[in-house]
C-alpha positions as CSV (number, residue, x, y, z in Angstrom):
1,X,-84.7,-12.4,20.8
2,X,-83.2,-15.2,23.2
3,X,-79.4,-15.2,23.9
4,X,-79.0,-19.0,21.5
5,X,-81.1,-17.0,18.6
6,X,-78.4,-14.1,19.6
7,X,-75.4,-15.7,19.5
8,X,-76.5,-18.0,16.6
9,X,-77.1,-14.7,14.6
10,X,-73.8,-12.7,15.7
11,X,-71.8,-15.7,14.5
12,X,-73.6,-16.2,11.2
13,X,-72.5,-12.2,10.6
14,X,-69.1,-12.8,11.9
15,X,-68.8,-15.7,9.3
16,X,-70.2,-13.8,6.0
17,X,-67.5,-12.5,4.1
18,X,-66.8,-8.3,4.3
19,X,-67.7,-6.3,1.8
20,X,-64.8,-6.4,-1.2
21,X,-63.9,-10.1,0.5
22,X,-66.5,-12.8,-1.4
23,X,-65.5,-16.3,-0.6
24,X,-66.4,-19.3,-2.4
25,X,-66.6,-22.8,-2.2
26,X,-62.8,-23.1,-1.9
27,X,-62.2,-20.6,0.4
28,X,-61.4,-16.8,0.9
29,X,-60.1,-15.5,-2.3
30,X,-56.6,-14.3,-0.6
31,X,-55.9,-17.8,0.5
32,X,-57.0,-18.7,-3.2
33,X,-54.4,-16.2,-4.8
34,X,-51.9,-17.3,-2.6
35,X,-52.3,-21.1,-3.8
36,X,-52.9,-20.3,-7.3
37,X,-49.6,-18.6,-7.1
38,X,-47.4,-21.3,-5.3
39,X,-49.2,-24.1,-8.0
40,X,-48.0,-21.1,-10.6
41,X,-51.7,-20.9,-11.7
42,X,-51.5,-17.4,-13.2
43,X,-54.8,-17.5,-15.0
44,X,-56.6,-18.0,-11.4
45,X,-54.0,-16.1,-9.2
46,X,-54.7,-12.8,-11.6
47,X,-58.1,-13.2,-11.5
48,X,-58.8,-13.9,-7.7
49,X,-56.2,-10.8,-7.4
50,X,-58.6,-8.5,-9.8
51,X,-61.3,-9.7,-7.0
52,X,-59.0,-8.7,-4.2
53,X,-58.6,-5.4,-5.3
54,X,-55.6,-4.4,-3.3
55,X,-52.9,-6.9,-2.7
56,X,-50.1,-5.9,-0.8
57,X,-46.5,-5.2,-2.4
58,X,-45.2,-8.8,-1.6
59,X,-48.5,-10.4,-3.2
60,X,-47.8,-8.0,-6.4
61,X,-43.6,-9.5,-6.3
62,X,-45.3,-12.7,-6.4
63,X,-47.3,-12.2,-9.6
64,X,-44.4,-10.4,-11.3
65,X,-42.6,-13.2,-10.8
66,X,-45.3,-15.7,-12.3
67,X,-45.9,-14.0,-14.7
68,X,-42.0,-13.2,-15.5
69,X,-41.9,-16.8,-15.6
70,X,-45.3,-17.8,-17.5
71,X,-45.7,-14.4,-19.9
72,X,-42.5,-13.4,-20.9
73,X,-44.0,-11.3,-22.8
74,X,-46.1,-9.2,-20.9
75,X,-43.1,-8.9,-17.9
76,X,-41.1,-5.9,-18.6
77,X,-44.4,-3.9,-18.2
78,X,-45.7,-5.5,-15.3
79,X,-42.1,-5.4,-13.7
80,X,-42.3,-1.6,-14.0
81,X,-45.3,-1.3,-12.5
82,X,-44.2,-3.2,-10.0
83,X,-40.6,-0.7,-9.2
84,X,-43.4,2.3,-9.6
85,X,-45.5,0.7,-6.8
86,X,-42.2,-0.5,-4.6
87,X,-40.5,3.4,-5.0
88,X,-44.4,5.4,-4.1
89,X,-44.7,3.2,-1.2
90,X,-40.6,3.2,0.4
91,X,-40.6,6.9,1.2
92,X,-36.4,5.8,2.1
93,X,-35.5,3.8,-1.0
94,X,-32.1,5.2,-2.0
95,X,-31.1,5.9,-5.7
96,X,-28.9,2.6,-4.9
97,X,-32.1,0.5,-3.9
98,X,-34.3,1.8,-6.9
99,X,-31.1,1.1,-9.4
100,X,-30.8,-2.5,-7.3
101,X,-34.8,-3.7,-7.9
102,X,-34.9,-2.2,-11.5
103,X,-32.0,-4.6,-12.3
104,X,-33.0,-7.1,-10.6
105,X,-36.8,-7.5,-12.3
106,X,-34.6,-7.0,-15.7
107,X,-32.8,-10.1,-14.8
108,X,-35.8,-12.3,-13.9
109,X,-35.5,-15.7,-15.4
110,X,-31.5,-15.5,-15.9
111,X,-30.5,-14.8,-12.2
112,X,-31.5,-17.4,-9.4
113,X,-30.7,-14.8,-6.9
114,X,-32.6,-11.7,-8.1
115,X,-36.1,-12.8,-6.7
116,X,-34.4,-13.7,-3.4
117,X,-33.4,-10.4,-3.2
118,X,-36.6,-8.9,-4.6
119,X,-38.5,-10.4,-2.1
120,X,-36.1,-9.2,0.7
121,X,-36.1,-5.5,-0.8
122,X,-40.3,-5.7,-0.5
123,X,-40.0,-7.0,3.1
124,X,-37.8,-4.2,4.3
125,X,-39.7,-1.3,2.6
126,X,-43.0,-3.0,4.0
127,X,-41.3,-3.0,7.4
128,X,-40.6,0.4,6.9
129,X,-43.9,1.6,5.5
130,X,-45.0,0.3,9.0
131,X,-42.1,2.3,11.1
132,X,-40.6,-1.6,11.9
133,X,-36.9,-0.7,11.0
C-alpha cells in the first residue's frame, strides 16, 4: 500500500465514529444533546442521550432541569435520580450538601437561584471526582 493510499485510509478511520458514538447527518450525537437541550428540545435531547449511553453528571442536571421545566410531572422522579447519582459519585458530599441539592431540585421552577446553584454543586463534585479541589 503507498503512503497517499495510507494516509487516506488512517484518516477515513480516524473520522468514523467509535463504537457507542454514531453520528449523523447533523453531527455527533453529544453535540446534538447538547443543542437539543439549550433549544429545550426534550423529546430529541432524551433520546440522543438514550444513544449516548452515559452522560456525565452536568449533562444529567441539564435534563432534570428540562424536564423540570417541560414534564412537571415526571420531575420529582427524575430529580431523585439525579441526588442518587450526584451523592454515589461525591464520595465528600456532606449531610449539608446532600440536604442543600435535595432542596434545591424540590424547588425547581419556584426558585431562580436553585439551578445556579445546582449546576455549581455538579461542578465541584465533578472537580472532585477528578482530585481538582
Amino acid at each position: 500500500m503507498d503512503e497517499p493510499t495510507r494516509a487516506t485510509a488512517r484518516l477515513s478511520a480516524a473520522a468514523r465514529p467509535r463504537r457507542g458514538e454514531g453520528s449523523t447527518s447533523q453531527g455527533h450525537p453529544r453535540t446534538i444533546f447538547r443543542r437539543a437541550l439549550e433549544r429545550g428540545n426534550l423529546l430529541v435531547a432524551e433520546a440522543t442521550a438514550k444513544e449516548i449511553g452515559r452522560i456525565s453528571l452536568a449533562e444529567a442536571l441539564e435534563l432534570t432541569l428540562l424536564i423540570a421545566q417541560k414534564e412537571p410531572h415526571r420531575h420529582p422522579r427524575v430529580a431523585a435520580r439525579w441526588l442518587l447519582r450526584y451523592l454515589e459519585e461525591s464520595d465528600e458530599v456532606t449531610i449539608r450538601e446532600a440536604a442543600m441539592a435535595a432542596s434545591c431540585l424540590a424547588a425547581l421552577g419556584n426558585d431562580e437561584e436553585a439551578p445556579r446553584t445546582l449546576r455549581a454543586m455538579a461542578e465541584r463534585a465533578t472537580r472532585r471526582a477528578r482530585g481538582v479541589a
